[in-house]
C-alpha positions in Angstrom: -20.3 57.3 82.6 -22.3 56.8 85.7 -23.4 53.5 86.2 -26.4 51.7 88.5 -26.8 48.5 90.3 -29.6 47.3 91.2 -29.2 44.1 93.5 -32.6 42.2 93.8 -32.4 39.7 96.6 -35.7 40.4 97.6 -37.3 41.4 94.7 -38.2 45.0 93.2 -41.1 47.7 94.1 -41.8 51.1 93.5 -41.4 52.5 96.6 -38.0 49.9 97.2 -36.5 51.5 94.3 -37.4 55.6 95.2 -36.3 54.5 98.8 -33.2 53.4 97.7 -32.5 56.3 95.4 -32.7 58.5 98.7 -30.8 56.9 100.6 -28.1 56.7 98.4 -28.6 60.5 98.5 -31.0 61.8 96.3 -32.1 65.4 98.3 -36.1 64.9 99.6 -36.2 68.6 98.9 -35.3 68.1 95.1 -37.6 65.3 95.1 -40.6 67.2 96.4 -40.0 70.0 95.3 -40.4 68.1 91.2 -43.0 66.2 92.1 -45.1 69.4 93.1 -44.7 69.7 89.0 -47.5 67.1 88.6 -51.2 67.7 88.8 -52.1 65.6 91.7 -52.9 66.9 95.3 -53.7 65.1 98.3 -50.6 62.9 98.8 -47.5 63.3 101.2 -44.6 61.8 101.2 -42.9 60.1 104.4 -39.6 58.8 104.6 -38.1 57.4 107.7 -34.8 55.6 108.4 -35.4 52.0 109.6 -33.5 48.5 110.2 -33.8 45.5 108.5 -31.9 42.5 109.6 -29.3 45.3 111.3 -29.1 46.4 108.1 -29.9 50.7 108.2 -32.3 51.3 105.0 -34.9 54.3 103.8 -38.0 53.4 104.0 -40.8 55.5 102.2 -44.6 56.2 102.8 -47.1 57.7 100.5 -50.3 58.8 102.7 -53.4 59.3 100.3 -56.5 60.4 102.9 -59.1 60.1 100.2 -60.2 57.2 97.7 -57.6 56.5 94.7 -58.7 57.8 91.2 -58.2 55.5 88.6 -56.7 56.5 85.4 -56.2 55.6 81.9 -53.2 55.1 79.8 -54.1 58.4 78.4 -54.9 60.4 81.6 -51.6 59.8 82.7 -49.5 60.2 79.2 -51.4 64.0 79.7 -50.9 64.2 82.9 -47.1 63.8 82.2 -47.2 66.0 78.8 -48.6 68.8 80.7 -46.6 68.6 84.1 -43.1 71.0 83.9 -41.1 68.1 85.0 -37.7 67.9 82.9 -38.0 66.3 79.8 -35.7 63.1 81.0 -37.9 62.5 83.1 -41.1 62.8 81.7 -39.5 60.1 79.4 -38.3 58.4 81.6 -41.9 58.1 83.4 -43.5 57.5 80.1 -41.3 54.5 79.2 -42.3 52.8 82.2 -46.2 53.8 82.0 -45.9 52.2 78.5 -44.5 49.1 80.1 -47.0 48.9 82.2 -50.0 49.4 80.0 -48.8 47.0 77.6 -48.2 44.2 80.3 -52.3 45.0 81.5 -53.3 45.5 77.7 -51.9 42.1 77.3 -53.5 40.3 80.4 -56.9 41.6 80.5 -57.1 41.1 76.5 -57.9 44.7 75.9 -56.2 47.6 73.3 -53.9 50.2 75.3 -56.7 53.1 75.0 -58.9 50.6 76.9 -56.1 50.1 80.2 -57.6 51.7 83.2 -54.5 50.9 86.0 -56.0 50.7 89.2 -53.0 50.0 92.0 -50.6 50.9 89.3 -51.9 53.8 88.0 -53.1 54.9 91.2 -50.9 58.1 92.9 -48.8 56.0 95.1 -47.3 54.7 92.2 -47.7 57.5 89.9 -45.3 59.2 92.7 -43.0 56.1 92.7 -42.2 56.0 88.8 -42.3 59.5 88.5 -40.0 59.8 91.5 -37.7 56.9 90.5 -36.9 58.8 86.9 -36.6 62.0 89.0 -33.6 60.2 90.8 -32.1 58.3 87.8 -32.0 62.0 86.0 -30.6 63.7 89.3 -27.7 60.7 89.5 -27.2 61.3 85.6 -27.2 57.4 85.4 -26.5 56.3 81.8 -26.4 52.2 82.3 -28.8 50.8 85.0 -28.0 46.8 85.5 -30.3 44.5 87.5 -29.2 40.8 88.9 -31.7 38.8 88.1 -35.2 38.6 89.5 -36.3 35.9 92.1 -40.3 35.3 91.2 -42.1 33.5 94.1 -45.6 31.3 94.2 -48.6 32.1 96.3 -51.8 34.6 95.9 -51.8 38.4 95.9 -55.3 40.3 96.5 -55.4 43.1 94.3 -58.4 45.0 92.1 -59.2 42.7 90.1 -59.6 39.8 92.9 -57.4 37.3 93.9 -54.3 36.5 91.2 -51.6 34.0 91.4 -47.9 34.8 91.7 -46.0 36.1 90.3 -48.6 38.8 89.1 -50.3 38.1 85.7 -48.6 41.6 84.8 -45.2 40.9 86.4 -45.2 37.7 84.1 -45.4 39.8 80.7 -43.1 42.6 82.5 -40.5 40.0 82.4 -40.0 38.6 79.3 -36.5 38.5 78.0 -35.1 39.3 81.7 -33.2 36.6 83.7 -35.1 34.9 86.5 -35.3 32.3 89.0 -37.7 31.0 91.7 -38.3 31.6 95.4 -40.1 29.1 97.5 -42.2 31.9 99.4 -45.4 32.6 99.6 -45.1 36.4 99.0 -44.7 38.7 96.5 -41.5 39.9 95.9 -41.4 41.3 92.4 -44.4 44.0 91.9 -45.6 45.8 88.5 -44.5 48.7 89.4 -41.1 47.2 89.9 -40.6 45.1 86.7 -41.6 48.1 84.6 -38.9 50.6 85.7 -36.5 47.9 85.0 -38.0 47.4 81.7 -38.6 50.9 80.8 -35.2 52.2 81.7 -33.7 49.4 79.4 -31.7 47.5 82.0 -29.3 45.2 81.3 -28.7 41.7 83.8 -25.9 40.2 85.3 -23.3 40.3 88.2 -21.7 43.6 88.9 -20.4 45.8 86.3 -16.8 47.2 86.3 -17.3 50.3 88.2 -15.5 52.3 91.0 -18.4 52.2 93.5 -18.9 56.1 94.9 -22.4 55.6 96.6 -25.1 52.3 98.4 -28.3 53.2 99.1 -31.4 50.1 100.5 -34.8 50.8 100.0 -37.1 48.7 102.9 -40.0 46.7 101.5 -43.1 47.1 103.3 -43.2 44.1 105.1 -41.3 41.0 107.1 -40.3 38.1 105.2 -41.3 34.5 105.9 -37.9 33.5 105.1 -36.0 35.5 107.7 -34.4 37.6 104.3 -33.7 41.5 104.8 -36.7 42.6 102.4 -34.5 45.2 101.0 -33.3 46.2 97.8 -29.7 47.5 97.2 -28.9 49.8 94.5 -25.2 51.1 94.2 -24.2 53.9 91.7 -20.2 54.8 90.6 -18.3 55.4 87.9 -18.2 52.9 85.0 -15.0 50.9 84.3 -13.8 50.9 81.1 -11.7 47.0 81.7 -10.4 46.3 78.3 -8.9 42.8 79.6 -10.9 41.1 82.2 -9.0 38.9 84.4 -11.9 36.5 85.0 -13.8 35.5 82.4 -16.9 33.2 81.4 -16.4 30.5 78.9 -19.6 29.7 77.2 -19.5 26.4 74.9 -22.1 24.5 73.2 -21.9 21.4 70.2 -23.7 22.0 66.9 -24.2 19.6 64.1 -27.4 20.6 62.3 -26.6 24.3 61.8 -24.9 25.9 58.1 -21.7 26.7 58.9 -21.7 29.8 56.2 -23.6 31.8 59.7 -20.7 31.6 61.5 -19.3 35.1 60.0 -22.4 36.5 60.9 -23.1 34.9 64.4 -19.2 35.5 65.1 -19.7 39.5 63.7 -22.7 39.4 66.3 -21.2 38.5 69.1 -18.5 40.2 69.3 -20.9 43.6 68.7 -22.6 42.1 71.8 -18.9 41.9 74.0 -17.3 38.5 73.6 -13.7 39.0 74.0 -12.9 35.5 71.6 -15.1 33.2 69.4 -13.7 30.3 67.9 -15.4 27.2 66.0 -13.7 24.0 66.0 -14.5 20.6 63.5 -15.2 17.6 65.5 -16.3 14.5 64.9 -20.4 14.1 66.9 -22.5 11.3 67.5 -23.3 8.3 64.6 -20.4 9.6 62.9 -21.8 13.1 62.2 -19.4 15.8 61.7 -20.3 18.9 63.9 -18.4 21.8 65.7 -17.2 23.0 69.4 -18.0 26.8 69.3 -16.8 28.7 72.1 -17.1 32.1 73.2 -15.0 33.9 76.0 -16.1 37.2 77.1 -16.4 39.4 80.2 -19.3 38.0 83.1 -21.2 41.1 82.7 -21.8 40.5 79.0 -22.6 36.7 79.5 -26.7 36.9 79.3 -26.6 38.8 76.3 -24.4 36.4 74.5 -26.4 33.1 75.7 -29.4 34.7 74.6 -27.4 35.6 70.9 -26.1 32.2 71.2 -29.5 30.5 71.1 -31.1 33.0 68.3 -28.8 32.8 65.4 -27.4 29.4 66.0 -29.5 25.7 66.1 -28.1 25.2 69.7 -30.8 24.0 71.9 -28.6 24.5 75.5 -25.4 26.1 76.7 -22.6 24.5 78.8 -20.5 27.6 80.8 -18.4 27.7 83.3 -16.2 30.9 85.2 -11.8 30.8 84.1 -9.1 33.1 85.3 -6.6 33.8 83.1 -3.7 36.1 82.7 -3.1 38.7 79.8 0.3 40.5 79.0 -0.2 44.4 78.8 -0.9 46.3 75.4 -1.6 49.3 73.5 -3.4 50.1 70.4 -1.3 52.5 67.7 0.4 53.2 65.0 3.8 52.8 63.0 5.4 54.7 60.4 6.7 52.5 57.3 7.4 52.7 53.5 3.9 52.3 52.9 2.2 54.9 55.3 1.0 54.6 58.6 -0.2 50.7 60.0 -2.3 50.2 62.9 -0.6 47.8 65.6 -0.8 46.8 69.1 2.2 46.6 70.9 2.4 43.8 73.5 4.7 43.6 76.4 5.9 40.3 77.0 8.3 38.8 79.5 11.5 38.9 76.7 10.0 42.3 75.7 8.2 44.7 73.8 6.8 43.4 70.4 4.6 44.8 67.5 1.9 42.9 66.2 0.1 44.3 62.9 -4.0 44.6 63.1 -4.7 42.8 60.2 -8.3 45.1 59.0 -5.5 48.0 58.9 -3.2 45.8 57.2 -5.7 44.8 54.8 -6.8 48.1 54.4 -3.4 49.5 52.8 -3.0 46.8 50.7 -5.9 47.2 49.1 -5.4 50.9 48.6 -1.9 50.3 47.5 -2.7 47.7 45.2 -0.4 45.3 46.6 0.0 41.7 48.4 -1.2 42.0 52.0 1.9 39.7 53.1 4.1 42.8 51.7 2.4 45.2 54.1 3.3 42.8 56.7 6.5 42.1 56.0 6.7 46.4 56.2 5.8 46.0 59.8 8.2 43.2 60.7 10.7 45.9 59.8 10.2 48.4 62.8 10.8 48.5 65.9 9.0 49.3 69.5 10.7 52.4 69.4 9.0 53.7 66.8 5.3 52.7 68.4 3.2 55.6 68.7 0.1 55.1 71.3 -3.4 56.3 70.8 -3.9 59.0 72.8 
C-alpha cells in the first residue's frame, strides 16, 4: 500500500500541494497532457525550480490572460462528468469540489445549487484540484495523512471583501481535523487546501510506518513574516505493516459519572480504531466517589482517532497522554493440532524459550462447538509443544 505524508509547517494550498506532487516526480507531460481532458482553454501551466530557505522546491504558476469565469457547483460537477479524465480522478476532483461547496453553502447561508465559487472555482484552482487527484491517481496513493494544520490571524482580501483569518470557508473545511495557531498575520491554510485534505479522507498525526521511496516541496507564493520556508512537504513510500510498535502513546483519563456496562462497547471501539491495549481500573475519586482509571495504549499514528473516540462514547471531559517505550518479545499467530481439532495460538519467544499461548475467541470457539468446558480446551493446548506450532503463512 502506497502511503502519503503530507507535512504542513506552513500550511496547505492548491498550487503547494500539485507543486509538491511534481517534484516528488509526477511527469509535467502526464499532467498536461490529462488536464487538456477538461473543457477550459486559456490557461498555461509554469513550473520552475526555486529555493526557499536553501531548501530546492517546485514552484508552480497558472497564467490566465483573460478575466476568471465564475462557476457554479453544477457547472463544474458537468464540467468534470463530461471531461475524459479517469474515473479516480474525476472522483477524486468531485470529492473535493463537494467540500468546497458545502464549506461556501455553509458561510454565505445559501443551498449548494445556489454556490457560485469565485477564487475557488475559478481555473487556477479548478487546475490545482483536478491536478492534485491526477497525481494522487498516478502515485496510486491509498492513505494520504496530514500533521496537523497551523491556522493564523489577520485579514485576507478576496471576492467577497475583506474576511478574517483563518478564511470563513477554511473554518468549516476544518472541522474534525487537528489544529493549532500561528501568531502571523498571513494566510497559511487556503480553501483550496483544506478541501483536498478533506475530500481525499485524510487521516492526522505524526508519520506513519512507511519505508520512505520519494520527498517532493511545493513553494507557496510568497515570503513569510516569520523567516519559515513557506513550503509544504509531502513524502510518499511504502506503508508499514508494524504489528508491535516500540514507542507507544499512553492515553489515560478518570471517569466517575459514566455506566460502566459501555465499557464492552467503548473497549470493542477502540480497538476497531488501533489501540494496541485498553484496560479499566476501580479506584476510589473525589468525596469518596467510586470511579475508574481507563487507559489506552496504542501506536502514535492512531492517537487522534482514539482521543476523539475517547471523548464520544465515554463522559470524559479531557485527556491526560504522554509518549512510553517499551520492549515486546517476538511472536507469531497459528495454529496447533490437539484431540479436539485445530486451536489458534501465538507462540511467544521469550528469553527461557519458546512458549504457546491459546487465543482465547478460538478457544471459546471449540468449546462451544464441542459442547464442552472451555478450561478443557485449554488444558488441550497446555499439552503441546513449540514443535508442533504451525505459522500463518
Amino acid at each position: 500500500m502506497t502511503v502519503a505524508y503530507v507535512d504542513t509547517f506552513s500550511g496547505i494550498s492548491g498550487d503547494m500541494f500539485l507543486g509538491a506532487l511534481i517534484d516528488a516526480g509526477l511527469p509535467l507531460q502526464t499532467l498536461t497532457d490529462q488536464l487538456a481532458a477538461l473543457a477550459i482553454d486559456g490557461w498555461e501551466l509554469t513550473v520552475a525550480k526555486t529555493r526557499d530557505n536553501s531548501l530546492s522546491a517546485t514552484k508552480i504558476t497558472i497564467a490566465i490572460p483573460h478575466a476568471h469565469q465564475h462557476r457554479s457547483w453544477s457547472d463544474i460537477s458537468t464540467l468534470l462528468d463530461q471531461s475524459e479524465l479517469h474515473p479516480a480522478v474525476k472522483e477524486k476532483s468531485l470529492a473535493i469540489f463537494s467540500e468546497l461547496a458545502r464549506a461556501e453553502a455553509t458561510v454565505h447561508g445559501c443551498t449548494l445549487d445556489e454556490v457560485h465559487f469565485h477564487e475557488v472555482g475559478a481555473v487556477d484552482a479548478i487546475i490545482d484540484i483536478v491536478g492534485a487527484a491526477i497525481g494522487l491517481h498516478y502515485f496510486n496513493i491509498d492513505q494520504l495523512v496530514s500533521s496537523p494544520l497551523p491556522l493564523t490571524r489577520g485579514w485576507v482580501e478576496c471576492e467577497h471583501g475583506r474576511l478574517p483569518l483563518p478564511a470563513p470557508a477554511v473554518c468549516e473545511l476544518v472541522k474534525s481535523m487537528p489544529v493549532y495557531g500561528l501568531d502571523l498575520n498571513q494566510e497559511l491554510v487556503t480553501p483550496t487546501g483544506a478541501a483536498i485534505l478533506k475530500g481525499c479522507g485524510s487521516t492526522f498525526g505524526p508519520f506513519p510506518p512507511m519505508t520512505i521511496e520519494r520527498v517532493g516541496y511545493g513553494a507557496g507564493s510568497r515570503q513569510l513574516a516569520n523567516g519559515q520556508p513557506n513550503l509544504l512537504r509531502l513524502v510518499l513510500g511504502a506503508a508499514l505493516s508494524v504489528d508491535e510498535a516500540q514507542q507507544v502513546v499512553v492515553i489515560e483519563t478518570h471517569l466517575d459519572d459514566w455506566q460502566p456496562e459501555g465499557f464492552p462497547y467503548l473497549s470493542e471501539q477502540l480497538f476497531g480504531k488501533g489501540a494496541l491495549d485498553v484496560a479499566l481500573i476501580p479506584m476510589q475519586m473525589k468525596k469518596g466517589r467510586p470511579g475508574f482509571l481507563l487507559r489506552v495504549v496504542a501506536d502514535c499514528a492512531a492517537a487522534w482517532e482514539l482521543k476523539r473516540c475517547i471523548l464520544s462514547e465515554s463522559s470524559a471531559i479531557g485527556l491526560r497522554y504522554h509518549l512510553e517505550t517499551r520492549w515486546t518479545l517476538p511472536r507469531q499467530t497459528g495454529t496447533i493440532a490437539t484431540d479436539l481439532g485445530e486451536v489458534a495460538v501465538k507462540k511467544v519467544s521469550t528469553p527461557a524459550g519458546d512458549v504457546l499461548y491459546p487465543e482465547y475467541e478460538d478457544c471459546r470457539r471449540v468449546a462451544l462447538e464441542k459442547k464442552i468446558p472451555l478450561h478443557r480446551v485449554y488444558r488441550e493446548v497446555s499439552k503441546a509443544s513449540p514443535e508442533s506450532f504451525q505459522g500463518k503463512s
